[in-house]
ChimeraX commands (.cxc) that place a marker at each C-alpha (Angstrom):
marker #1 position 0.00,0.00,0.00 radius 0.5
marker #1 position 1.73,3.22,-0.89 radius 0.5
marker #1 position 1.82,6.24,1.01 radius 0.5
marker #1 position -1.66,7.61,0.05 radius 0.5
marker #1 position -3.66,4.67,0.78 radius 0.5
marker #1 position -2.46,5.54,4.43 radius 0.5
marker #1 position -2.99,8.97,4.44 radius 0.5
marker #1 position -7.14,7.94,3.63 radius 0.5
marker #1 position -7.21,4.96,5.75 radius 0.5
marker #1 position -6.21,7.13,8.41 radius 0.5
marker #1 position -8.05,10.41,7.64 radius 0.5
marker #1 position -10.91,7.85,7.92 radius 0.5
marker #1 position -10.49,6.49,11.24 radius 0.5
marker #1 position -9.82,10.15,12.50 radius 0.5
marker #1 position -12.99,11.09,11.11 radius 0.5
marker #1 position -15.02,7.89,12.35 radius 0.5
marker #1 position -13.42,8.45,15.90 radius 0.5
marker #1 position -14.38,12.28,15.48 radius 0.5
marker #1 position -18.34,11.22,14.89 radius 0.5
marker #1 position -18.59,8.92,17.12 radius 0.5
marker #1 position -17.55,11.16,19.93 radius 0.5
marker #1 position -19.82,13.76,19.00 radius 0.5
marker #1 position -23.04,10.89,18.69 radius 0.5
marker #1 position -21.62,9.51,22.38 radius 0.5
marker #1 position -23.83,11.38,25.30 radius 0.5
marker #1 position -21.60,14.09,26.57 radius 0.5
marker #1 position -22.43,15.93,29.72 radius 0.5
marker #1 position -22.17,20.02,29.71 radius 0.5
marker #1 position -21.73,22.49,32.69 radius 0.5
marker #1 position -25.02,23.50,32.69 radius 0.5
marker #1 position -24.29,27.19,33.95 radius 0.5
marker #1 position -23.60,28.87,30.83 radius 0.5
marker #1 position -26.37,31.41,29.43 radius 0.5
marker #1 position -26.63,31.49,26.27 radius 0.5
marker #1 position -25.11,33.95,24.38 radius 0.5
marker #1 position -26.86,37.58,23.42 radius 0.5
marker #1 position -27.89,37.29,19.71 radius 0.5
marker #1 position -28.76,40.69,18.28 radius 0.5
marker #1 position -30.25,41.15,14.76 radius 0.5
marker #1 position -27.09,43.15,13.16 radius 0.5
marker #1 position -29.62,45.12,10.52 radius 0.5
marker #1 position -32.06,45.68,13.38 radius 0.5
marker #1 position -29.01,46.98,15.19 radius 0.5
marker #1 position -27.70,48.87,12.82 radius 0.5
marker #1 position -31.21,50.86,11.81 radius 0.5
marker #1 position -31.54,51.36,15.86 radius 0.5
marker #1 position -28.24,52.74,15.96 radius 0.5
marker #1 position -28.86,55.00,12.53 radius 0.5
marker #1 position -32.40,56.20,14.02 radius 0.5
marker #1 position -30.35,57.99,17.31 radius 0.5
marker #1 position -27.67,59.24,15.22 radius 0.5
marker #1 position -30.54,60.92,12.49 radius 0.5
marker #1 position -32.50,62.35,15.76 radius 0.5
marker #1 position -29.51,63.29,17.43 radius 0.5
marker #1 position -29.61,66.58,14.40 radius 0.5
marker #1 position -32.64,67.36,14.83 radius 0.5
marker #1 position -32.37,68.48,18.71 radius 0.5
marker #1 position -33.71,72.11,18.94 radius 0.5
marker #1 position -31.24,74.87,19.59 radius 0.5
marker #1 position -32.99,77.11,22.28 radius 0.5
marker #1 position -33.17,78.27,25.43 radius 0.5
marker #1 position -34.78,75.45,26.83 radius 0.5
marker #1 position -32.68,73.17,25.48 radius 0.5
marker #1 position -29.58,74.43,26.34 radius 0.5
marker #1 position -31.30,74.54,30.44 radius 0.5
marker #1 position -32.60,71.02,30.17 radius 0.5
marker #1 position -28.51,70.05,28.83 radius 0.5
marker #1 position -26.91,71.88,31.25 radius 0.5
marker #1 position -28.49,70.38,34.23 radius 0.5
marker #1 position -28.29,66.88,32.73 radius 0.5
marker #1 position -24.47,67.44,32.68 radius 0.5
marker #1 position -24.38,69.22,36.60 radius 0.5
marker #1 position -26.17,65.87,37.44 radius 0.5
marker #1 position -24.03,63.36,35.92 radius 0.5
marker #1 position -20.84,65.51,37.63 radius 0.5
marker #1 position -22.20,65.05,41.09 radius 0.5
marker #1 position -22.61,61.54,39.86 radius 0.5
marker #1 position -18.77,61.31,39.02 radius 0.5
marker #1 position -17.86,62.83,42.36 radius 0.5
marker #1 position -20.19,61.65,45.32 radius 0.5
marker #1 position -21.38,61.46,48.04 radius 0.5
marker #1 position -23.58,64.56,47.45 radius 0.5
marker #1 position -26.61,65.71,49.84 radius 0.5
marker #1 position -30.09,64.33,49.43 radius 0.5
marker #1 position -31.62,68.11,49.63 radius 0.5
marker #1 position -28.99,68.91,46.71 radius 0.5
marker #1 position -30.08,65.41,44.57 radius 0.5
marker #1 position -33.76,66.74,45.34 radius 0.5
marker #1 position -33.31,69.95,44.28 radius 0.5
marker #1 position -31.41,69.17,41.16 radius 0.5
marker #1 position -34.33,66.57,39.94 radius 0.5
marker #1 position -37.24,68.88,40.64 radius 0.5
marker #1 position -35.00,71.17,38.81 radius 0.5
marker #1 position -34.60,69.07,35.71 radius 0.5
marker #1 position -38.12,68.11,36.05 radius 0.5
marker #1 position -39.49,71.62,35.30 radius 0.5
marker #1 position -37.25,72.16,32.73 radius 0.5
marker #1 position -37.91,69.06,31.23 radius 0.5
marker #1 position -41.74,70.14,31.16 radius 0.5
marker #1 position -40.64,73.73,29.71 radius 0.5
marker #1 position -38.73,71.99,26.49 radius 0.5
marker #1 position -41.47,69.63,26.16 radius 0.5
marker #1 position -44.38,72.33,26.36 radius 0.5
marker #1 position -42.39,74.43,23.73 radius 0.5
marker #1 position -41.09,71.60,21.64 radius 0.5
marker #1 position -43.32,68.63,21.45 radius 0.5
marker #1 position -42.39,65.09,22.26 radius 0.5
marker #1 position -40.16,64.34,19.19 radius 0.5
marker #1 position -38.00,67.12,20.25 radius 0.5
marker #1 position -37.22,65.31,23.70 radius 0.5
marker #1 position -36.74,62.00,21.56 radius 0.5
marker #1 position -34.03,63.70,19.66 radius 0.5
marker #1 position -32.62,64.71,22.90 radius 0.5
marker #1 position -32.19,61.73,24.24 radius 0.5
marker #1 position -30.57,60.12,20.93 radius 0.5
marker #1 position -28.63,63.00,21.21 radius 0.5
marker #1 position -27.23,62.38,24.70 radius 0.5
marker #1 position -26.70,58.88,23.72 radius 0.5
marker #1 position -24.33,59.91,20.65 radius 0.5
marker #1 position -22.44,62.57,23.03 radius 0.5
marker #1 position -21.80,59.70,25.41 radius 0.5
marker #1 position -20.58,57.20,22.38 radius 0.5
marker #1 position -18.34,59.97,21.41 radius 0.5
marker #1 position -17.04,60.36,24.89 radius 0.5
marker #1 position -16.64,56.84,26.18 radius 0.5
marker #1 position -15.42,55.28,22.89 radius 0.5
marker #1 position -13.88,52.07,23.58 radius 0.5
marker #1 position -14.10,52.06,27.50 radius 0.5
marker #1 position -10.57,53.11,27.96 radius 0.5
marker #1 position -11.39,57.03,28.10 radius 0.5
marker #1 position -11.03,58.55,30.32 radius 0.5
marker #1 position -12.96,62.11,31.41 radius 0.5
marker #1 position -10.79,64.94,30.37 radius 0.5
marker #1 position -12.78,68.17,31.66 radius 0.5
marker #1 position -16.00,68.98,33.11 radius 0.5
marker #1 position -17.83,68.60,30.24 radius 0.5
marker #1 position -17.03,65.00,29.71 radius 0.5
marker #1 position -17.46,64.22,33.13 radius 0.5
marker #1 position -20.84,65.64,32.75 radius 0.5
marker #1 position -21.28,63.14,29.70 radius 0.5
marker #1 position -19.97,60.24,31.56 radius 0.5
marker #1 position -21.26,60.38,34.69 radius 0.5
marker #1 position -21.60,57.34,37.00 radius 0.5
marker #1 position -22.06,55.14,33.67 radius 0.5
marker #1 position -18.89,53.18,34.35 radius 0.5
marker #1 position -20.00,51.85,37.44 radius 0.5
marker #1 position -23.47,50.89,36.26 radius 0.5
marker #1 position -21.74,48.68,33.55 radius 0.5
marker #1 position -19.05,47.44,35.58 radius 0.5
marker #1 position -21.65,46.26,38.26 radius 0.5
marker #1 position -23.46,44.91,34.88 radius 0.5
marker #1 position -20.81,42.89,33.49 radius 0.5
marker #1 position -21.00,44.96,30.53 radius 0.5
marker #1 position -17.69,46.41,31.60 radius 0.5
marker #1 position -14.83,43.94,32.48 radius 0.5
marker #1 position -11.42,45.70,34.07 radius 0.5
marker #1 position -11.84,48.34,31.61 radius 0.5
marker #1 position -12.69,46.66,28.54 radius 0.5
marker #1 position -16.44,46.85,27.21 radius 0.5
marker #1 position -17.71,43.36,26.93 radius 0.5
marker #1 position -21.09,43.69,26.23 radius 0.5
marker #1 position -22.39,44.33,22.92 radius 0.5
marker #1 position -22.36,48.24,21.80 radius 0.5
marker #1 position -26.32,48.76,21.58 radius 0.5
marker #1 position -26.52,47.25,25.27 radius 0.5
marker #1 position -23.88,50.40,25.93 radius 0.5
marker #1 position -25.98,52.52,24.20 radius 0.5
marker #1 position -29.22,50.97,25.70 radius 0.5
marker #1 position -27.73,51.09,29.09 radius 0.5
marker #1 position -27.16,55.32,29.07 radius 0.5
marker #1 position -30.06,55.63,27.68 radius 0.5
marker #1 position -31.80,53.90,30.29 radius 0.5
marker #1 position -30.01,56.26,32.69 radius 0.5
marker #1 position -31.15,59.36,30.74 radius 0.5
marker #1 position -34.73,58.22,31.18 radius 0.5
marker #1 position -34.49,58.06,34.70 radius 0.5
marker #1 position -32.17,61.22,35.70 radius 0.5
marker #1 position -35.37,62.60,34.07 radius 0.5
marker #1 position -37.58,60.68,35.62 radius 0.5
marker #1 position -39.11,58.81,33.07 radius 0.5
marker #1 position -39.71,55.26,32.60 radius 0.5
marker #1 position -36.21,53.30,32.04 radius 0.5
marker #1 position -37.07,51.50,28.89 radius 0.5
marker #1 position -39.15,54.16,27.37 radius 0.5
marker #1 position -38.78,55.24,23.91 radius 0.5
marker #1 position -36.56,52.08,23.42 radius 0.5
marker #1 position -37.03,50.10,20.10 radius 0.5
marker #1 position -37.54,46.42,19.61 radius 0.5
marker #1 position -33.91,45.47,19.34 radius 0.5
marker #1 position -33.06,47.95,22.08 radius 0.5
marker #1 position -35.31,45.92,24.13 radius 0.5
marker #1 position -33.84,42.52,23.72 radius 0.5
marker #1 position -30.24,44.19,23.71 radius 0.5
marker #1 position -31.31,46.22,27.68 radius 0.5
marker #1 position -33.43,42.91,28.94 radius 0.5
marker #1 position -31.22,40.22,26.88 radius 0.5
marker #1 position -27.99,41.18,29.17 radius 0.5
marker #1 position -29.64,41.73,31.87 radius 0.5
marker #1 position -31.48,38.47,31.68 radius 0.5
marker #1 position -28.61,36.31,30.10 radius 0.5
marker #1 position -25.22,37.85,31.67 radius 0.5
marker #1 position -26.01,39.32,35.08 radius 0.5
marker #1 position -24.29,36.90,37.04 radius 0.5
marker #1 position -24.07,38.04,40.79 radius 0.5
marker #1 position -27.93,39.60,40.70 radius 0.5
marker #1 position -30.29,38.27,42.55 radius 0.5
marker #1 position -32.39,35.44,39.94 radius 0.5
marker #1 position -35.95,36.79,40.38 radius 0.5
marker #1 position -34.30,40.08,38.93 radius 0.5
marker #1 position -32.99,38.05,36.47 radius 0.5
marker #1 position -35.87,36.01,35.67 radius 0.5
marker #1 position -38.33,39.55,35.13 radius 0.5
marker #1 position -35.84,40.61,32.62 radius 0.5
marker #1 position -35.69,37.18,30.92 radius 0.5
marker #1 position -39.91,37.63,30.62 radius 0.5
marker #1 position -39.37,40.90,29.27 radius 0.5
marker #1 position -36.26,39.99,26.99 radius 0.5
marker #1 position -38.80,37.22,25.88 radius 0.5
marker #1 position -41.70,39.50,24.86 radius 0.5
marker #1 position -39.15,41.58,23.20 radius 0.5
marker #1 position -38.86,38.61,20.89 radius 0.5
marker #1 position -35.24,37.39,22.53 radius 0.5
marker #1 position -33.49,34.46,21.18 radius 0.5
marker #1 position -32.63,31.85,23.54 radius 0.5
marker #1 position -35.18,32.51,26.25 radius 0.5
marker #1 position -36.50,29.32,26.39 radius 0.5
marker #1 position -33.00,27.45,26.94 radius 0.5
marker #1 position -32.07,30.31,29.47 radius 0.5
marker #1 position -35.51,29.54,31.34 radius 0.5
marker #1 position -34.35,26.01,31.76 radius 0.5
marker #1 position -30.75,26.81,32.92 radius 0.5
marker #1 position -32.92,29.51,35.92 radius 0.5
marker #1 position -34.85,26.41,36.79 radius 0.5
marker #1 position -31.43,25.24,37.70 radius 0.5
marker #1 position -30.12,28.20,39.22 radius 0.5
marker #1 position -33.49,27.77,41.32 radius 0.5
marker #1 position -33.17,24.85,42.85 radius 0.5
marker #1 position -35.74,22.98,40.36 radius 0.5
marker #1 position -33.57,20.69,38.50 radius 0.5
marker #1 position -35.79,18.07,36.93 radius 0.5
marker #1 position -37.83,20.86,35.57 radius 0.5
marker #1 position -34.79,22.35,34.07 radius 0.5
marker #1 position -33.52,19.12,32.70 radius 0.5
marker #1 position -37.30,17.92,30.93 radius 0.5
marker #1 position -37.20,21.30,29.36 radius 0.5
marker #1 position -33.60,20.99,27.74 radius 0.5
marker #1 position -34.84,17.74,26.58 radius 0.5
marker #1 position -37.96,18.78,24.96 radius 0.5
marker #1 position -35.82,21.68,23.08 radius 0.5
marker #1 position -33.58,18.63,22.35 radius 0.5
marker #1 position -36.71,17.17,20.88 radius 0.5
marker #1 position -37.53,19.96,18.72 radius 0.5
marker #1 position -34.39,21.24,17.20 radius 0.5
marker #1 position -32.10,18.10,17.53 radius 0.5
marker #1 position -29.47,20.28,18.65 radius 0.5
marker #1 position -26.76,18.37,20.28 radius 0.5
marker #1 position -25.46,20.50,22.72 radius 0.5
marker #1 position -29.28,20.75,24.36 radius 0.5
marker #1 position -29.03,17.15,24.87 radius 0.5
marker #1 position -25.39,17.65,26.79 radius 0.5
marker #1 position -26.71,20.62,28.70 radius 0.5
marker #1 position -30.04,18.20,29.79 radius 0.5
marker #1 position -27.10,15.43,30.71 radius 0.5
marker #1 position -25.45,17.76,32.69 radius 0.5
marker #1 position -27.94,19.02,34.71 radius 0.5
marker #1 position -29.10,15.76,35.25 radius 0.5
marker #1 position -25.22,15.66,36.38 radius 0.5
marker #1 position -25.45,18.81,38.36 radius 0.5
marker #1 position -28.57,17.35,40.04 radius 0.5
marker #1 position -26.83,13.91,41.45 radius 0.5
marker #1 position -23.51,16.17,42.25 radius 0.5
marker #1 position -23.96,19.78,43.23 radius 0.5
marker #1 position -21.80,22.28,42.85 radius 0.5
marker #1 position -21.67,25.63,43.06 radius 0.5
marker #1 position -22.57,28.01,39.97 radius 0.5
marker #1 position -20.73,31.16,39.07 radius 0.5
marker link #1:1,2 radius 0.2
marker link #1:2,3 radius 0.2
marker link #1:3,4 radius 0.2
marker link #1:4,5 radius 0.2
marker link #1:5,6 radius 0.2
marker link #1:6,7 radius 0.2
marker link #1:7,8 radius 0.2
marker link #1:8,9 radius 0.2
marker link #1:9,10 radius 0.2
marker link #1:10,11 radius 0.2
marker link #1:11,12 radius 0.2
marker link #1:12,13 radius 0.2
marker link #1:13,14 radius 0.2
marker link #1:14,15 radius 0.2
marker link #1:15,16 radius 0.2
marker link #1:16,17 radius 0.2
marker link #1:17,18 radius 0.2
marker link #1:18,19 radius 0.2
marker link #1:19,20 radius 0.2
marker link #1:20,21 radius 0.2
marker link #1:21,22 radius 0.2
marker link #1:22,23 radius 0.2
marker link #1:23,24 radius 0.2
marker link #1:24,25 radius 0.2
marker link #1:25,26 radius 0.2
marker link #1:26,27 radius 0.2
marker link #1:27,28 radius 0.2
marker link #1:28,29 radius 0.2
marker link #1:29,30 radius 0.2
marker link #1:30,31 radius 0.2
marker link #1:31,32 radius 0.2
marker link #1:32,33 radius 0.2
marker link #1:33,34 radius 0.2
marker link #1:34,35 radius 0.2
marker link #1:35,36 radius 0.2
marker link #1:36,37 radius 0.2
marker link #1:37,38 radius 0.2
marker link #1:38,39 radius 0.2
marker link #1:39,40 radius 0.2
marker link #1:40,41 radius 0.2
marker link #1:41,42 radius 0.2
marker link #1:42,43 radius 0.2
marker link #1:43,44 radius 0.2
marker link #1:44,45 radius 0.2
marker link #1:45,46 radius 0.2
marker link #1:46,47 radius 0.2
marker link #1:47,48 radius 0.2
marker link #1:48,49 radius 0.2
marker link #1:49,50 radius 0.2
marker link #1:50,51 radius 0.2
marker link #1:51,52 radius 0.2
marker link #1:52,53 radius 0.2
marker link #1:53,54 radius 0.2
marker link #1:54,55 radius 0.2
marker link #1:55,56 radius 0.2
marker link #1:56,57 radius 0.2
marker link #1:57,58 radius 0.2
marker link #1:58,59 radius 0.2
marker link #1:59,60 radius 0.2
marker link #1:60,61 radius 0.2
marker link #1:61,62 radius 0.2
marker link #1:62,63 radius 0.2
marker link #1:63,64 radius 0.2
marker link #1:64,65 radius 0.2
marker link #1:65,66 radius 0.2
marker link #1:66,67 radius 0.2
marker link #1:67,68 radius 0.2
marker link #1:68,69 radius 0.2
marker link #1:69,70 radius 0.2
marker link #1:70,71 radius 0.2
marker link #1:71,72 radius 0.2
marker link #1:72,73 radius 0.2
marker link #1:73,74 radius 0.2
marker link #1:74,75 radius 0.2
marker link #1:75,76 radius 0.2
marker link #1:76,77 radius 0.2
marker link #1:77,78 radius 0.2
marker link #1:78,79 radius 0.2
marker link #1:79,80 radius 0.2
marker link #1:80,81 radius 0.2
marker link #1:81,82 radius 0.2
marker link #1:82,83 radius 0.2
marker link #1:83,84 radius 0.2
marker link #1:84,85 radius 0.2
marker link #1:85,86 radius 0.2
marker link #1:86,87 radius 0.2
marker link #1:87,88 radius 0.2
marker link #1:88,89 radius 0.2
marker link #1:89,90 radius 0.2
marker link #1:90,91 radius 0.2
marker link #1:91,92 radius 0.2
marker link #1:92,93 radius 0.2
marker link #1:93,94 radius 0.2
marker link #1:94,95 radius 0.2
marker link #1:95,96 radius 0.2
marker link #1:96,97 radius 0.2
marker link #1:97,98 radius 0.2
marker link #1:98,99 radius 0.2
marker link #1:99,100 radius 0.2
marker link #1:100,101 radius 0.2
marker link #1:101,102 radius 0.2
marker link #1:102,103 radius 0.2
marker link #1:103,104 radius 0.2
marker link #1:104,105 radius 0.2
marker link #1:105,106 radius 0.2
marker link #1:106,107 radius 0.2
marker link #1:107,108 radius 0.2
marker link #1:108,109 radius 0.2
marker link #1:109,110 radius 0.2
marker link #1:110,111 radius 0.2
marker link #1:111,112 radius 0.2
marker link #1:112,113 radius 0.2
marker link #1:113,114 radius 0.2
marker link #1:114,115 radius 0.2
marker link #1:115,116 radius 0.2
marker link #1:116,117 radius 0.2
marker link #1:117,118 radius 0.2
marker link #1:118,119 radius 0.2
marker link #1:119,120 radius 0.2
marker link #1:120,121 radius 0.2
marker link #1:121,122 radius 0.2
marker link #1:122,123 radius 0.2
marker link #1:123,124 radius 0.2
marker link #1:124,125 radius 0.2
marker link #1:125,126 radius 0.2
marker link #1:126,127 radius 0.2
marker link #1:127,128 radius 0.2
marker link #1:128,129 radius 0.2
marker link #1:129,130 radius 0.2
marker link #1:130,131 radius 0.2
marker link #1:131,132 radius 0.2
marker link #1:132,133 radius 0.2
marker link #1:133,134 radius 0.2
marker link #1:134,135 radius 0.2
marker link #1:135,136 radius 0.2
marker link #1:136,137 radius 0.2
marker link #1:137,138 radius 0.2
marker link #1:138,139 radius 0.2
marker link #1:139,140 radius 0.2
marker link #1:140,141 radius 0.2
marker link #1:141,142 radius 0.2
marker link #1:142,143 radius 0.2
marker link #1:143,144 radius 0.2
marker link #1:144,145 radius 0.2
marker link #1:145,146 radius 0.2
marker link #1:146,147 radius 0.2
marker link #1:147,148 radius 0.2
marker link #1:148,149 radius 0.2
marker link #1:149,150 radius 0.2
marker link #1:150,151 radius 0.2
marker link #1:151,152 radius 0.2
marker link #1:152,153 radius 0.2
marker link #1:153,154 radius 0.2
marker link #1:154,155 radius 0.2
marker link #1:155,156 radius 0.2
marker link #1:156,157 radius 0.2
marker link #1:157,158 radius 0.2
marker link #1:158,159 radius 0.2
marker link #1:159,160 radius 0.2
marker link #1:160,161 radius 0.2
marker link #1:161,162 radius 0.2
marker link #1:162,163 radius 0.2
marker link #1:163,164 radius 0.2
marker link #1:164,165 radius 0.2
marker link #1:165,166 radius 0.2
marker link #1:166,167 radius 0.2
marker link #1:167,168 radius 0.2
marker link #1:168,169 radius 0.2
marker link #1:169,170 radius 0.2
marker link #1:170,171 radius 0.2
marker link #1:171,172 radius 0.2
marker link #1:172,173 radius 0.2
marker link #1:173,174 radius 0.2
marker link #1:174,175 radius 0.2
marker link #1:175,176 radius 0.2
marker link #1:176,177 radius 0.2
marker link #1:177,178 radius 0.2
marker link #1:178,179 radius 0.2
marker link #1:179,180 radius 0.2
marker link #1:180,181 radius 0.2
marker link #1:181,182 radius 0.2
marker link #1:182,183 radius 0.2
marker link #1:183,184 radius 0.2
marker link #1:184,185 radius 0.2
marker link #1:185,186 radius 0.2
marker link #1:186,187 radius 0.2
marker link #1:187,188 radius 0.2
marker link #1:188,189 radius 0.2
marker link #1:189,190 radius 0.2
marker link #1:190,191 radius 0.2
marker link #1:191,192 radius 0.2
marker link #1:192,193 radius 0.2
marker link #1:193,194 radius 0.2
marker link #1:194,195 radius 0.2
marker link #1:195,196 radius 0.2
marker link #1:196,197 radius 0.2
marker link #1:197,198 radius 0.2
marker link #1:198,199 radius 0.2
marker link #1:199,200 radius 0.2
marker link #1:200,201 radius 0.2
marker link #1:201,202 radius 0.2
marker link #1:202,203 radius 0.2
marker link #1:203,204 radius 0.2
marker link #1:204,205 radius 0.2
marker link #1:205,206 radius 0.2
marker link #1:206,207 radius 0.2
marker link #1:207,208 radius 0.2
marker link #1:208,209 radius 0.2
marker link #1:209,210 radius 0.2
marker link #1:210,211 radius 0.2
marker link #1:211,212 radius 0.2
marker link #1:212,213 radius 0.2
marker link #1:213,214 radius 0.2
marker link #1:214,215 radius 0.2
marker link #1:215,216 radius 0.2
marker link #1:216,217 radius 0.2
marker link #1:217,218 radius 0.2
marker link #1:218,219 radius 0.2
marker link #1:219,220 radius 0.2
marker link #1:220,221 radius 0.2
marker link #1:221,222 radius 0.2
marker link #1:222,223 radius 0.2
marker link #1:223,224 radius 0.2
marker link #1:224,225 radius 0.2
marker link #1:225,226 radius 0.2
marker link #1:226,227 radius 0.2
marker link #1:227,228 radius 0.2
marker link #1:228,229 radius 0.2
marker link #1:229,230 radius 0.2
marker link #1:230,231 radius 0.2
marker link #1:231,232 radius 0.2
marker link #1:232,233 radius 0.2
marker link #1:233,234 radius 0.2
marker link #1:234,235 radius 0.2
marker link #1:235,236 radius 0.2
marker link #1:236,237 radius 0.2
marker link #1:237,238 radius 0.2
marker link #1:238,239 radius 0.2
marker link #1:239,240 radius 0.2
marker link #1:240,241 radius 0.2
marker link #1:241,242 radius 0.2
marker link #1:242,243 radius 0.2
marker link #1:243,244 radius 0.2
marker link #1:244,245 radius 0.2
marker link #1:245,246 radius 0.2
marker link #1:246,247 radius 0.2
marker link #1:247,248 radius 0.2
marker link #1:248,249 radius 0.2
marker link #1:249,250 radius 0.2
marker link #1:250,251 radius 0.2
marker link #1:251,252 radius 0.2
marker link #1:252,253 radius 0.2
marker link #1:253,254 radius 0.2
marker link #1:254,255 radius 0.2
marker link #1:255,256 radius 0.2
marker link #1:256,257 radius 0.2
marker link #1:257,258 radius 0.2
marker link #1:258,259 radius 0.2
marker link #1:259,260 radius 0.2
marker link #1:260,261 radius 0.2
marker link #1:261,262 radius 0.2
marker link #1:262,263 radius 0.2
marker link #1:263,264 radius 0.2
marker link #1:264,265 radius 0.2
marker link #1:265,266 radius 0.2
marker link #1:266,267 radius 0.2
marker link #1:267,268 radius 0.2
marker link #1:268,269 radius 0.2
marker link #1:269,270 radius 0.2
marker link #1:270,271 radius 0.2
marker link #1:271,272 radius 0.2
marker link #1:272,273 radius 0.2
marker link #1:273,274 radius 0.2
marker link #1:274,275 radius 0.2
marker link #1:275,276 radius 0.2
view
């Protein structure tokens, strides 16, 4: 047999060994989330949409108020602790002139200053690494890169996290510095890229958190929830729920690595061990 004939017979057996391994029942870890799956042309019309609104913010009086105290709030932010009565007075503060702009500009207008906040910030923070350089970007920044640090969406100074969660994440924090609700205004696919982290990579927070944001990631149309619902079933002490649930999905998409994850929570069940 010459040296060719090897090669194959070889290159065969590899390849036999190789599928049978993969056929054999393999246990997983059972603790890993999946993975946030964003729709990249949903992503990338979200991200357009600020950027477009972002030139349309009106340039008056109000608005230049309604800025200014946005920035004075995220500087006490940057440098606490601060007094209650001055946190008070600063919010009913940005609450009348937040009724002002509105009253002369219409609802659209505030949209466009929100995307326009959100494009300041991008412009500021860049890749993570930034950092503020005078008051004004302090202003910008705020206390953002604690929220994503204590998110996960921040990781010893690198961003982890997808950029619309980064996006999604300030402009949850706009809505509230002006006391609005934290998810309003947000589109589809800056719903499942807010809830979808929140839900799917918020280790450390507590799991009924974690669990409201998976429902919400879910009506969002999130990929994934279903196999994430299993692994909090887990995470919540129910374990034969979690594992007849990654064997139904198992059933339905014939994914192998369902099947592992239902062997090893069947594995997780017999031997516990603690999850990250």
């Amino acid at each position: 047999m010459n040296e060719s004939g090897l090669k194959l017979i070889v290159w065969v057996i590899a390849a036999s060994v190789a599928g049978t391994t993969l056929l054999v029942p393999q246990p997983v870890d059972p603790w890993e989330m999946p993975s946030l799956v964003l729709d990249r042309v949903a992503v990338s019309d979200a991200i357009g949409l600020d950027q477009t609104l972002a030139k349309e913010v009106p340039d008056s009086e109000e608005a230049r108020t309604l800025r200014s105290l946005f920035l004075d709030h995220g500087r006490s932010e940057a440098n606490p602790p601060y007094e209650a009565t001055e946190y008070d007075q600063r919010q009913a503060a940005i609450h009348r002139a937040m009724e002002a702009f509105v009253d002369k500009h219409g609802t659209p207008a505030f949209e466009a200053m929100r995307a326009g906040a959100v494009e300041d910030f991008v412009r500021v923070f860049g890749d993570g690494t930034h950092e503020a350089q005078d008051d004004y970007e302090t202003g910008v920044i705020g206390g953002v890169r604690e929220i994503l640090e204590q998110y996960g969406a921040l990781h010893r100074g690198v961003v982890v996290a997808p950029p619309l969660t980064v996006r999604t994440f300030y402009k949850a924090r706009w809505n509230a510095v002006h006391r609005r609700p934290f998810v309003e205004g947000f589109s589809q696919i800056e719903l499942q890229a807010y809830w979808g982290w929140l839900a799917l990579h918020g280790w450390g927070k507590p799991l009924r958190k974690r669990e409201d944001a998976l429902v919400a990631f879910h009506d969002a149309g999130g990929f994934g929830t279903q196999e994430a619902a299993a692994l909090f079933d887990l995470l919540g002490g129910r374990p034969d729920r979690a594992g007849k649930s990654l064997e139904r999905l198992y059933a339905q998409s014939g994914e192998l690595r369902l099947r592992n994850l239902a062997l090893g929570t069947l594995h997780a069940a017999l031997f516990p061990m603690g999850s990250p």
